[in-house]
C-alpha positions as CSV (number, residue, x, y, z in Angstrom):
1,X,0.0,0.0,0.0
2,X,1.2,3.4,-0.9
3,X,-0.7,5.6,1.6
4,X,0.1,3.7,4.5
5,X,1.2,5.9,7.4
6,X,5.1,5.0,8.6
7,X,6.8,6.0,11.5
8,X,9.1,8.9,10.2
9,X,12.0,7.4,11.8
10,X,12.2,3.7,11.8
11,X,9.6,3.6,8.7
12,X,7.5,0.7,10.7
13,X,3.6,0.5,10.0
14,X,3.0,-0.7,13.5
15,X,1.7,2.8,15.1
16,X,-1.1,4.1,17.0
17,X,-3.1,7.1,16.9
18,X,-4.2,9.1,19.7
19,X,-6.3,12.5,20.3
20,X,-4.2,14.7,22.7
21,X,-6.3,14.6,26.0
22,X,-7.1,17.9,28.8
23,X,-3.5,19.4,29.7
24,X,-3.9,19.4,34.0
25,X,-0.4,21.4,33.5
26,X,-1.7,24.0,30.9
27,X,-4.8,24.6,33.2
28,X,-3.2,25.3,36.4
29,X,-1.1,27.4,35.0
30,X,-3.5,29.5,33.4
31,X,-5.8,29.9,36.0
32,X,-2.8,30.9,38.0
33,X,-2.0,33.7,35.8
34,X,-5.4,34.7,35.1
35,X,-7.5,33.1,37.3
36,X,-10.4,30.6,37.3
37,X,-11.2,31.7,33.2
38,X,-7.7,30.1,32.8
39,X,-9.0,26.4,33.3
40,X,-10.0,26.4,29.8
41,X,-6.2,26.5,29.0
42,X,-5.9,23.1,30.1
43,X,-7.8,22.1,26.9
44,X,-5.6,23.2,24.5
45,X,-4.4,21.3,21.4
46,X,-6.7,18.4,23.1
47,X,-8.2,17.8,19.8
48,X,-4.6,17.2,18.3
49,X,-3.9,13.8,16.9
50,X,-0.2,12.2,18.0
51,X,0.8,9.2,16.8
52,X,3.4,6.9,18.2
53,X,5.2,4.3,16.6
54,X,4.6,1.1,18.6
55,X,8.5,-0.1,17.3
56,X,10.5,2.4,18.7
57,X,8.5,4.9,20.5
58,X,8.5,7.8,18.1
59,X,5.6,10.4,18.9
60,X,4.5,12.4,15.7
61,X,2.1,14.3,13.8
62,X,0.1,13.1,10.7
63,X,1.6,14.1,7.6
64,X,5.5,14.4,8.9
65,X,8.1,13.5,6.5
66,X,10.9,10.3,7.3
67,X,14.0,11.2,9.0
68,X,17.0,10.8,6.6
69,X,18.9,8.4,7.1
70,X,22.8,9.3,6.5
71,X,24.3,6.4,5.5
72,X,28.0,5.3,5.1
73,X,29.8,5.7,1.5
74,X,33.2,4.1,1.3
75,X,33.7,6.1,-1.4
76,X,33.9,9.4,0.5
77,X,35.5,7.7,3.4
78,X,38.5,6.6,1.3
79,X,38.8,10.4,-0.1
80,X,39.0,11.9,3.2
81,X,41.4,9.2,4.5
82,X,43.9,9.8,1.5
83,X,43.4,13.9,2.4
84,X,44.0,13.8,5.8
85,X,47.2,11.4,5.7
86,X,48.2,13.9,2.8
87,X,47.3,17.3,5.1
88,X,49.4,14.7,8.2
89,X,52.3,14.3,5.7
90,X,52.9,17.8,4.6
91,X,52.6,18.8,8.4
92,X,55.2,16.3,9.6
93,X,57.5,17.3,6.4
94,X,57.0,21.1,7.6
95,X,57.5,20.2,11.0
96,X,61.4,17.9,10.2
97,X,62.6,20.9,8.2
98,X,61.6,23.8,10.7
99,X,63.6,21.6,13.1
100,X,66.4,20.9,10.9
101,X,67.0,24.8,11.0
């Protein structure tokens, strides 16, 4: 299926979908800055949906986009090797001669 909904990071089908519930958090604190109208703070983003991935844990929102994965090229590995032992070569070269004088 194309439109199946993956976890972002670990690309797993096996998630779960929950409506964010009334924040306790949010409320307090609103009705401590601005009294007992601030209760209604608490609710908040409690028609949100979050999803978690029952693999690894992941909570996200509907529609975000995988994680990138980097993944190792020996190619570019092999480059940088062969410029840094030529960057340590030139230094230790440097380095002989300034002490030869």
């Amino acid at each position: 299926m194309e439109n199946q909904v993956k976890c972002p990071r670990c690309l797993s089908t096996q998630i779960t979908a929950n409506k964010k519930g009334f924040s306790g958090v949010n409320a307090v604190t609103g009705a401590l800055l601005t009294g007992g109208v601030g209760l209604l703070a608490g609710t908040i983003g409690s028609n949100k949906v979050k999803i978690t991935c029952l693999s690894c844990g992941h909570v996200f929102n509907p529609g975000d986009q995988p994680i990138p994965k980097t993944e190792f090229d020996p190619a570019h590995f092999t480059k940088f090797v062969i410029v840094l032992l030529i960057i340590m070569a030139v230094v230790v070269t440097i380095a002989v001669l300034i002490k030869k004088s």
